[in-house]
TORDRENMAR-615708 format. One record per atom (N, C-alpha, C): atom name; residue in three letters; chain; residue number from 1; x, y, z. Coordinates in Angstrom, 2 decimals. Layout:
residues N
[r CA,Ala,A,NUM,[X,Y,Z]]
...
END
This chain:
residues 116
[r N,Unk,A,1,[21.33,-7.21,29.26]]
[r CA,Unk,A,1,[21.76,-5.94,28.72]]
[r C,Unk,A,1,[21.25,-4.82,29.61]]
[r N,Unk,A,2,[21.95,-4.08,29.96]]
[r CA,Unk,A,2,[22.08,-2.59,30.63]]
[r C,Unk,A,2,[21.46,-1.85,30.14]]
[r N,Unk,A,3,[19.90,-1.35,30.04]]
[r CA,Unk,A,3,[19.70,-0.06,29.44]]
[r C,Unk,A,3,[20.16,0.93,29.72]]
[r N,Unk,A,4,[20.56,1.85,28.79]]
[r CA,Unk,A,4,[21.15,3.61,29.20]]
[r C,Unk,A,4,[19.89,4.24,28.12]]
[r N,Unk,A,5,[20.19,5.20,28.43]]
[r CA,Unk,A,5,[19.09,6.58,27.94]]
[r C,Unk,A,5,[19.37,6.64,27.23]]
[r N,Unk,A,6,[20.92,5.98,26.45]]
[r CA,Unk,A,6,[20.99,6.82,24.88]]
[r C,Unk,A,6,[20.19,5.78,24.39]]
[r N,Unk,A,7,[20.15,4.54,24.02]]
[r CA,Unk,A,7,[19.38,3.45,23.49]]
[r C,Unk,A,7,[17.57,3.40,23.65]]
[r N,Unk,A,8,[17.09,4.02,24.73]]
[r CA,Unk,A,8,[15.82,3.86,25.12]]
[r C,Unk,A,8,[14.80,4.42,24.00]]
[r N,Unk,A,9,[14.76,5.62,23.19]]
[r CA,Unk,A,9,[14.27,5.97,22.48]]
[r C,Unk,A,9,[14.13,5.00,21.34]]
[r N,Unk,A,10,[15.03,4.47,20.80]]
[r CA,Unk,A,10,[14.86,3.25,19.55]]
[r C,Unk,A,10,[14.31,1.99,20.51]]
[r N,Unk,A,11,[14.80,1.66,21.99]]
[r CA,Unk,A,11,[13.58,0.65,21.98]]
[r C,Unk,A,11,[12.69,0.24,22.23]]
[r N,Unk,A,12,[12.19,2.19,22.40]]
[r CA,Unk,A,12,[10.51,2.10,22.63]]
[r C,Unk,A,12,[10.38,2.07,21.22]]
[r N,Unk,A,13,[10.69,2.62,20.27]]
[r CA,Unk,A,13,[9.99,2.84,18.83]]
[r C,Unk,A,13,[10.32,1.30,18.31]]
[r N,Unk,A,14,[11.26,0.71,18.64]]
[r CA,Unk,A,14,[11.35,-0.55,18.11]]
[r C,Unk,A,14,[9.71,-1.52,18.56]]
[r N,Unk,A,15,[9.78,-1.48,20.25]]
[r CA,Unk,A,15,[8.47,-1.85,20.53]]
[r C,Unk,A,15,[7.22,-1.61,20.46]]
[r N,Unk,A,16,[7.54,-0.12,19.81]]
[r CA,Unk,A,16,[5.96,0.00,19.07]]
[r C,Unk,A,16,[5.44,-0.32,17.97]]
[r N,Unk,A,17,[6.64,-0.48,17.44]]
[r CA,Unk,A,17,[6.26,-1.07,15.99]]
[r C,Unk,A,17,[6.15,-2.28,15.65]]
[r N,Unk,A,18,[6.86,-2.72,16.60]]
[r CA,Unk,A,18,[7.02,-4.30,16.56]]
[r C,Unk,A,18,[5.65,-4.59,16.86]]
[r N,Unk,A,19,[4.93,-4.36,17.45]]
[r CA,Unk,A,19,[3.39,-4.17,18.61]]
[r C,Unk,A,19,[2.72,-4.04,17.54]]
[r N,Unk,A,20,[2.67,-3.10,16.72]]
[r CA,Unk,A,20,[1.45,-2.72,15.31]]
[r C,Unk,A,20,[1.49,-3.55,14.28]]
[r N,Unk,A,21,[2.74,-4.63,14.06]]
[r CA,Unk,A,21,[2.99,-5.54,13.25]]
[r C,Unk,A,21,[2.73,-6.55,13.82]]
[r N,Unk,A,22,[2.96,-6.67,15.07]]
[r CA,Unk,A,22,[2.13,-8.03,15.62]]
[r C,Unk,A,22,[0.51,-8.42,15.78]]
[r N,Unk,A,23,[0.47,-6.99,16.02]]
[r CA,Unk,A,23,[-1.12,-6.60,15.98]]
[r C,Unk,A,23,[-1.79,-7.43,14.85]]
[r N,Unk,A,24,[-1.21,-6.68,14.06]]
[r CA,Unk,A,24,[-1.98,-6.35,12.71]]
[r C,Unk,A,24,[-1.84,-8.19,11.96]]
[r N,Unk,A,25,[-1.03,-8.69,11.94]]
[r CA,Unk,A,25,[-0.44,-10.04,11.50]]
[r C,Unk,A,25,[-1.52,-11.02,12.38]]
[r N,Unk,A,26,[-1.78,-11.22,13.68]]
[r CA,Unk,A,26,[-2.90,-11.91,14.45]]
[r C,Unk,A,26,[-4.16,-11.13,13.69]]
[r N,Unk,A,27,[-4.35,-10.30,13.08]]
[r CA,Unk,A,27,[-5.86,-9.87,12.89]]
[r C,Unk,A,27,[-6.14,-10.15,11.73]]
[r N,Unk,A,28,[-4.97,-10.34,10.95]]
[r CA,Unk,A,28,[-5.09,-10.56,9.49]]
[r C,Unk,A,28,[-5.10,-12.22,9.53]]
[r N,Unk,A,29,[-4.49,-13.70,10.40]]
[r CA,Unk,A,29,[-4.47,-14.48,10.57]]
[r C,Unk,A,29,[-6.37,-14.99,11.12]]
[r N,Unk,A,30,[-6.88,-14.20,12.25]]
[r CA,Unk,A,30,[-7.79,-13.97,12.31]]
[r C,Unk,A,30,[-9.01,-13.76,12.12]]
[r N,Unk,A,31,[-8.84,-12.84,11.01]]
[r CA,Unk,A,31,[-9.90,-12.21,10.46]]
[r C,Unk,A,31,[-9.55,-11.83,8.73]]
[r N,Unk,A,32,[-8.97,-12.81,8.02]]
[r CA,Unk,A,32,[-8.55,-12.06,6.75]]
[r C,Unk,A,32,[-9.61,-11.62,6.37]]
[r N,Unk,A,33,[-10.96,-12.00,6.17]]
[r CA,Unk,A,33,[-11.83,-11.00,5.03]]
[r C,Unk,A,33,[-11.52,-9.48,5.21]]
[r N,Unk,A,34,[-11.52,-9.36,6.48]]
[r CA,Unk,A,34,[-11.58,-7.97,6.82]]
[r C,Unk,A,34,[-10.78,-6.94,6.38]]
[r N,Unk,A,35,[-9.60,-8.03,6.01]]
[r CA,Unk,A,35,[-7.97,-6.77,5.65]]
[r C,Unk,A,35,[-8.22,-7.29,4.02]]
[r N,Unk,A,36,[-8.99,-7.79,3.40]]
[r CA,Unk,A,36,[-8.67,-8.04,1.42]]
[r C,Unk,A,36,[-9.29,-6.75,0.87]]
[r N,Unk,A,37,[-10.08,-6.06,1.54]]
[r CA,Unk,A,37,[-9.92,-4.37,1.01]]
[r C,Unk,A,37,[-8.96,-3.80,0.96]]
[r N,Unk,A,38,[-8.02,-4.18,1.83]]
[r CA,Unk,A,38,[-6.91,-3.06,1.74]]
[r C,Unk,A,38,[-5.51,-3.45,0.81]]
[r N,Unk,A,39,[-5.76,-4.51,-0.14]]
[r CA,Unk,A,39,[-5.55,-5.13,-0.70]]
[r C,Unk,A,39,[-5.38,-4.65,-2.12]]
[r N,Unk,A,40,[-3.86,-4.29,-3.27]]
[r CA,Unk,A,40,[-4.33,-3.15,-4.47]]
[r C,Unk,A,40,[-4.74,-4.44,-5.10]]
[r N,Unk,A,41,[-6.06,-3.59,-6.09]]
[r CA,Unk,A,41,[-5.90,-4.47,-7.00]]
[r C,Unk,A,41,[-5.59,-5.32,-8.05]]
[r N,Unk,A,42,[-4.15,-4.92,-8.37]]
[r CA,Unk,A,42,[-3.10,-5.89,-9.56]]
[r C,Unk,A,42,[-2.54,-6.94,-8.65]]
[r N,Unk,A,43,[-2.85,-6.81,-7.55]]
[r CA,Unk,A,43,[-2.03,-8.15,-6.78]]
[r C,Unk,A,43,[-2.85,-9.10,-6.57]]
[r N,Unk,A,44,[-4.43,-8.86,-6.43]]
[r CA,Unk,A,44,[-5.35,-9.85,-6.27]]
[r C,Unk,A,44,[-5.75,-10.56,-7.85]]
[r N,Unk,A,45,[-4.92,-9.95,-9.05]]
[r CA,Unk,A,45,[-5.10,-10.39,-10.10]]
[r C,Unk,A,45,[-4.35,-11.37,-9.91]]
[r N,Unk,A,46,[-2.99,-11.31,-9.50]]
[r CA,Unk,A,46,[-2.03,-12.61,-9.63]]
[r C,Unk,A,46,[-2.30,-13.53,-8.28]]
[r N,Unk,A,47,[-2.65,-13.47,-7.13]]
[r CA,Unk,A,47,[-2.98,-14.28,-6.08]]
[r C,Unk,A,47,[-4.39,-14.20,-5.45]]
[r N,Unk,A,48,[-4.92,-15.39,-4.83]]
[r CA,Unk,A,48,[-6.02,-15.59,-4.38]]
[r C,Unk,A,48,[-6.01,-14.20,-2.92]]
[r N,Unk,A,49,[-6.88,-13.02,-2.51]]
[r CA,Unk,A,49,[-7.20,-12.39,-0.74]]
[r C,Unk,A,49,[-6.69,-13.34,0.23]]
[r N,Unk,A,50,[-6.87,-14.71,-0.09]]
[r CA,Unk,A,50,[-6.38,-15.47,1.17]]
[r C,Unk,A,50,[-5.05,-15.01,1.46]]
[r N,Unk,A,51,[-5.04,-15.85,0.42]]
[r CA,Unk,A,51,[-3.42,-15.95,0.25]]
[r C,Unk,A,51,[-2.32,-14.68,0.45]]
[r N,Unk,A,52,[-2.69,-13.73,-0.07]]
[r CA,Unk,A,52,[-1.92,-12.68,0.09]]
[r C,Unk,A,52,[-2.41,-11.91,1.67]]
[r N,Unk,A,53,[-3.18,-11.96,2.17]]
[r CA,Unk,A,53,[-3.53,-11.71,3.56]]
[r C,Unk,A,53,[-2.57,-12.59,4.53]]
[r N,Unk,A,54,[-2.41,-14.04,4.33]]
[r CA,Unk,A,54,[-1.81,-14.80,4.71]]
[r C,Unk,A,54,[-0.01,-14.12,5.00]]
[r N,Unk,A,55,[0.34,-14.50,3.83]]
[r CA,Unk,A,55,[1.36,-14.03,3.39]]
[r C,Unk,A,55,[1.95,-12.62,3.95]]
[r N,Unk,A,56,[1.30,-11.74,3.93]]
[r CA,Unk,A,56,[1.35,-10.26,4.72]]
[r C,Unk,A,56,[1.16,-10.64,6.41]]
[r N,Unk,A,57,[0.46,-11.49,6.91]]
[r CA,Unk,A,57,[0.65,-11.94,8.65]]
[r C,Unk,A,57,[2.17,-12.30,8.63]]
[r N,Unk,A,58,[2.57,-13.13,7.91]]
[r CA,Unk,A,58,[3.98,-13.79,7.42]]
[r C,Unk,A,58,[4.82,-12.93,7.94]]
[r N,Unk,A,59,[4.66,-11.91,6.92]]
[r CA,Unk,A,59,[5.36,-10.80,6.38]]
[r C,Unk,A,59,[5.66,-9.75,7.66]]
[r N,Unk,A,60,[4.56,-9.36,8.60]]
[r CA,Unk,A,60,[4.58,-8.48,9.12]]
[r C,Unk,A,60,[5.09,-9.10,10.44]]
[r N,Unk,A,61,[4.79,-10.33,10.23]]
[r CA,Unk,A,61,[5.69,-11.17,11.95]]
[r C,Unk,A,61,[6.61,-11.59,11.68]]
[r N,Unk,A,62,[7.50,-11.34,10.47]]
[r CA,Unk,A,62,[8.92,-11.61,10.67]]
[r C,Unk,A,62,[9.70,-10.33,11.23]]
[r N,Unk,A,63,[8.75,-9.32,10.18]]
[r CA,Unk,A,63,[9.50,-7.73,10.69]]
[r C,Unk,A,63,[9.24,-6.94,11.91]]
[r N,Unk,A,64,[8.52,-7.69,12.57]]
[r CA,Unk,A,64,[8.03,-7.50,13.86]]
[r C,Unk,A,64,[9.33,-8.18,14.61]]
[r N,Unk,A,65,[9.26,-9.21,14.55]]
[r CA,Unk,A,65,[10.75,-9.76,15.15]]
[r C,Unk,A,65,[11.79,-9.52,14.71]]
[r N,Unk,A,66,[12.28,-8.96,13.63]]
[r CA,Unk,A,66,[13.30,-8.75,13.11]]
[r C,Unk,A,66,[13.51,-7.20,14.00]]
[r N,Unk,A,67,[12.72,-6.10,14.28]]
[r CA,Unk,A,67,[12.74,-4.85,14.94]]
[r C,Unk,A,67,[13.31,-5.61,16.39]]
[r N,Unk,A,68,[12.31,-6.42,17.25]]
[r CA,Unk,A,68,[12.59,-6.75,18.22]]
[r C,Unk,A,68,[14.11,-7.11,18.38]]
[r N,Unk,A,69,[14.61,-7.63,17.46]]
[r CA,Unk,A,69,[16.30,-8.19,17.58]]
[r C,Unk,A,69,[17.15,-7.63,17.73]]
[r N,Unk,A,70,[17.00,-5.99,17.29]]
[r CA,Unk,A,70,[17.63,-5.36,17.70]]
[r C,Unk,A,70,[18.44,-5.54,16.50]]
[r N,Unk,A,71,[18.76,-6.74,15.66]]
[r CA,Unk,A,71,[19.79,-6.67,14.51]]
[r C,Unk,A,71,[19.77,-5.84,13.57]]
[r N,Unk,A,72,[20.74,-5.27,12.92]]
[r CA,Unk,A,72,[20.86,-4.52,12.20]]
[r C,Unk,A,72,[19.26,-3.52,11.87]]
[r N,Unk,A,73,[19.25,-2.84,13.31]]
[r CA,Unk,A,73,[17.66,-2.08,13.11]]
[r C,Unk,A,73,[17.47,-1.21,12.14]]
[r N,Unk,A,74,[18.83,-0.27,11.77]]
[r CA,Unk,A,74,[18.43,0.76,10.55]]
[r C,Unk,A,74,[17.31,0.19,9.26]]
[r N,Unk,A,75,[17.87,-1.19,9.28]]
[r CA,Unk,A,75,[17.28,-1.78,7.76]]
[r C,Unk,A,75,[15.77,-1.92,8.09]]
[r N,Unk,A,76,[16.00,-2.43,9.34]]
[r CA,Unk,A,76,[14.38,-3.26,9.55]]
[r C,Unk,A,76,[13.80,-1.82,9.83]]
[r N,Unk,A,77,[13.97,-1.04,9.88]]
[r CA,Unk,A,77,[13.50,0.62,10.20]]
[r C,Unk,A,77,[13.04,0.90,8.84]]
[r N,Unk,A,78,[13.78,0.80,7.94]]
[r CA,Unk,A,78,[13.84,0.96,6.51]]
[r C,Unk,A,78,[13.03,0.74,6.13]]
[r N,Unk,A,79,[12.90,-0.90,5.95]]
[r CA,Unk,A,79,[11.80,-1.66,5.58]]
[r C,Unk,A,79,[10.46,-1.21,5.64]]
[r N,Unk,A,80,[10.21,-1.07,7.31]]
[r CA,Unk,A,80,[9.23,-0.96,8.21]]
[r C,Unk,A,80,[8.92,0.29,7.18]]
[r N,Unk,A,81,[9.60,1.38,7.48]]
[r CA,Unk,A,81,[9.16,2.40,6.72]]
[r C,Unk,A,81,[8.11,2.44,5.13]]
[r N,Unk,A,82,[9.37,1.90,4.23]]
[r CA,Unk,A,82,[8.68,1.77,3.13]]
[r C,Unk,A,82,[7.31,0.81,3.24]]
[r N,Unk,A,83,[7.29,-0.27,4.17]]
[r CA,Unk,A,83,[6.16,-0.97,3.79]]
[r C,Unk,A,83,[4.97,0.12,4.49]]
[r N,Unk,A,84,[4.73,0.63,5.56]]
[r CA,Unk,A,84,[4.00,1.19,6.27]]
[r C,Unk,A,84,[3.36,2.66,4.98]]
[r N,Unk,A,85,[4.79,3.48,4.62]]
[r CA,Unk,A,85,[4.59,4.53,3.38]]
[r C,Unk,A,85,[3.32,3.86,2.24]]
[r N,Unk,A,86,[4.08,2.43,1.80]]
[r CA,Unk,A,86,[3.54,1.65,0.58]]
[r C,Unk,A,86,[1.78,1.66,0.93]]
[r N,Unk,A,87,[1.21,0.98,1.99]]
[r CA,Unk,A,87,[0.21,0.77,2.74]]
[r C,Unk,A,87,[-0.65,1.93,2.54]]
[r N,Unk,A,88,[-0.26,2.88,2.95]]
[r CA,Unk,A,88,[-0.54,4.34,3.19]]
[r C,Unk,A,88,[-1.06,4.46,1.28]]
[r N,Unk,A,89,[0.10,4.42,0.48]]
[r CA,Unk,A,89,[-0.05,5.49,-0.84]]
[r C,Unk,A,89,[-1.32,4.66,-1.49]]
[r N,Unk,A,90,[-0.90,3.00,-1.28]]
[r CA,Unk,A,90,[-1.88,2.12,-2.28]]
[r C,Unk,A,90,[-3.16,2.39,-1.80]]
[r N,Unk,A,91,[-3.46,3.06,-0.60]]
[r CA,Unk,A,91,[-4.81,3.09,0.10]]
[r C,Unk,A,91,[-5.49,4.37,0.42]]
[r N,Unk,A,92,[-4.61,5.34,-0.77]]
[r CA,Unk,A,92,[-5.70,6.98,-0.43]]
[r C,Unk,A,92,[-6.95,6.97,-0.18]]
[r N,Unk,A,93,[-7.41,5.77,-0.86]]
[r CA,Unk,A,93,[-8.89,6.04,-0.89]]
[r C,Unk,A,93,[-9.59,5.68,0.36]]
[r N,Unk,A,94,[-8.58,5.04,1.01]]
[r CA,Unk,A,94,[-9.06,4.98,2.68]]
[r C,Unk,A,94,[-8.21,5.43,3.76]]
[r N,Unk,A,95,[-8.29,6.52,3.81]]
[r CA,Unk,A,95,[-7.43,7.62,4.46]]
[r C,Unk,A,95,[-8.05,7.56,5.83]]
[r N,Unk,A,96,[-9.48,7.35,6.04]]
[r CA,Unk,A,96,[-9.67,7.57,6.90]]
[r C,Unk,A,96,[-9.36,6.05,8.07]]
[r N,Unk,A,97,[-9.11,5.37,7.57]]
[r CA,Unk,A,97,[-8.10,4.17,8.27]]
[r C,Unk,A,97,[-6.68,4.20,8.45]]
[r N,Unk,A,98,[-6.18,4.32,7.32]]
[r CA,Unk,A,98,[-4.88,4.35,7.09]]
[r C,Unk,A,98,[-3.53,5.75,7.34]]
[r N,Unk,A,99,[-4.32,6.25,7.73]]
[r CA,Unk,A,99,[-3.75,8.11,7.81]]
[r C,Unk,A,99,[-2.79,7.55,9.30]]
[r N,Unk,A,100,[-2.95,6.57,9.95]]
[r CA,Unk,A,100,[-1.88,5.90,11.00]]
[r C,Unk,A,100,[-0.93,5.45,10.57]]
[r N,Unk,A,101,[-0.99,4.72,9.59]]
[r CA,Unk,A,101,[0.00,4.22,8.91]]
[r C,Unk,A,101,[1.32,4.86,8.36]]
[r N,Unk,A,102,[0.70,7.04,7.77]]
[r CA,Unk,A,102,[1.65,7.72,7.84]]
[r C,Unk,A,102,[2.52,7.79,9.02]]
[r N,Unk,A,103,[1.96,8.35,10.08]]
[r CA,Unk,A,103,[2.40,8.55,11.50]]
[r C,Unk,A,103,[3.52,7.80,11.92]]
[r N,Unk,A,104,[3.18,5.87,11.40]]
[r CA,Unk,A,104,[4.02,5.21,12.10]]
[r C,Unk,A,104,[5.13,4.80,10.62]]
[r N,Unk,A,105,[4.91,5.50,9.78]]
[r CA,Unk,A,105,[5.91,5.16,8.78]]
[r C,Unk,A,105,[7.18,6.01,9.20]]
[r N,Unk,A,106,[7.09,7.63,9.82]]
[r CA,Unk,A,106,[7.70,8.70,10.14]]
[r C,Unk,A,106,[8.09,7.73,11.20]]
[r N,Unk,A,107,[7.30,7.20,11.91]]
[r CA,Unk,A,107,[8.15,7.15,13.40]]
[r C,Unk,A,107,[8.92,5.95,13.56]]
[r N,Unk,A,108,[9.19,5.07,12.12]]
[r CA,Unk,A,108,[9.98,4.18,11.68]]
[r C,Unk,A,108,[10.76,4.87,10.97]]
[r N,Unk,A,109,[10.62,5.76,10.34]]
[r CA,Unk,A,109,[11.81,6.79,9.54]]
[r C,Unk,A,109,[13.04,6.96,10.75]]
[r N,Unk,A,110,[12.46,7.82,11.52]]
[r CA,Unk,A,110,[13.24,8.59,12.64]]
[r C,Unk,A,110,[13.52,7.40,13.39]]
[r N,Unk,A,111,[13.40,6.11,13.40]]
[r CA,Unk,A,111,[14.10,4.62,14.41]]
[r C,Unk,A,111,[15.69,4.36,13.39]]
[r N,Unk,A,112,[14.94,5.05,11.89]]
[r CA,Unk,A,112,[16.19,4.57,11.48]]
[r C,Unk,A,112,[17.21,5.31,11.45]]
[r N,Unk,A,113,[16.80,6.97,11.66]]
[r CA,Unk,A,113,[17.87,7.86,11.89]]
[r C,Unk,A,113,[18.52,7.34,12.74]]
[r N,Unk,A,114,[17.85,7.05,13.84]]
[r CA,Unk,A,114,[18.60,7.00,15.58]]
[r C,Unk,A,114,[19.52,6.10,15.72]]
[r N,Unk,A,115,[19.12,5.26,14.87]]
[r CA,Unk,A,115,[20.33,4.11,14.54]]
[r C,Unk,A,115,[21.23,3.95,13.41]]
[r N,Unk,A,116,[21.03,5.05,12.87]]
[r CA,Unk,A,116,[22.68,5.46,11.67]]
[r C,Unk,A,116,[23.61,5.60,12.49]]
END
């Protein structure tokens, strides 16, 4: 495939995000204790920290590849968005981690403009 300039903007933002979800999915595979804080707590009522740490590496390396595909990106923009927003709201109380998470929720917002 031919890059042109009109496309380049979505697939740097595609590859950055894809990058923070890959990130984040190896660290949580990694290192789950570390991410079951960030974890709300009505979900650790119904599933074991492992497990749902697990599950979220899952989660975040499918949509990591799913951005990369280039397929139907608005959605996976979408997605990306709300989960990144979700992350963000369930975790005011740790703003001072998560206040990135706004940043890259916007800059998954605007991947999905670019691709309406």
């Amino acid at each position: 495939m031919i890059l042109r300039k009109t496309n380049m903007p979505a697939l740097l933002l595609r590859i950055g995000l894809a990058f923070v979800l890959l990130y984040a999915a190896m660290s949580q595979l990694m290192h789950p204790f570390e991410w079951t804080g960030y974890l709300p707590p009505f979900a650790i009522r119904i599933l074991q920290p492992r497990l749902l740490v697990n599950a979220l590496a899952l989660y975040n390396t499918l949509l990591a590849l799913w951005l990369l595909s280039g397929k139907w990106t608005r959605y996976a923009a979408l997605l990306c968005t709300a989960t990144l927003a979700g992350i963000a709201l369930l975790n005011l109380n740790q703003l001072i981690v998560t206040f990135r998470d706004i940043g890259l929720a916007i800059a998954a917002l605007a991947l999905a403009l670019l691709t309406w």
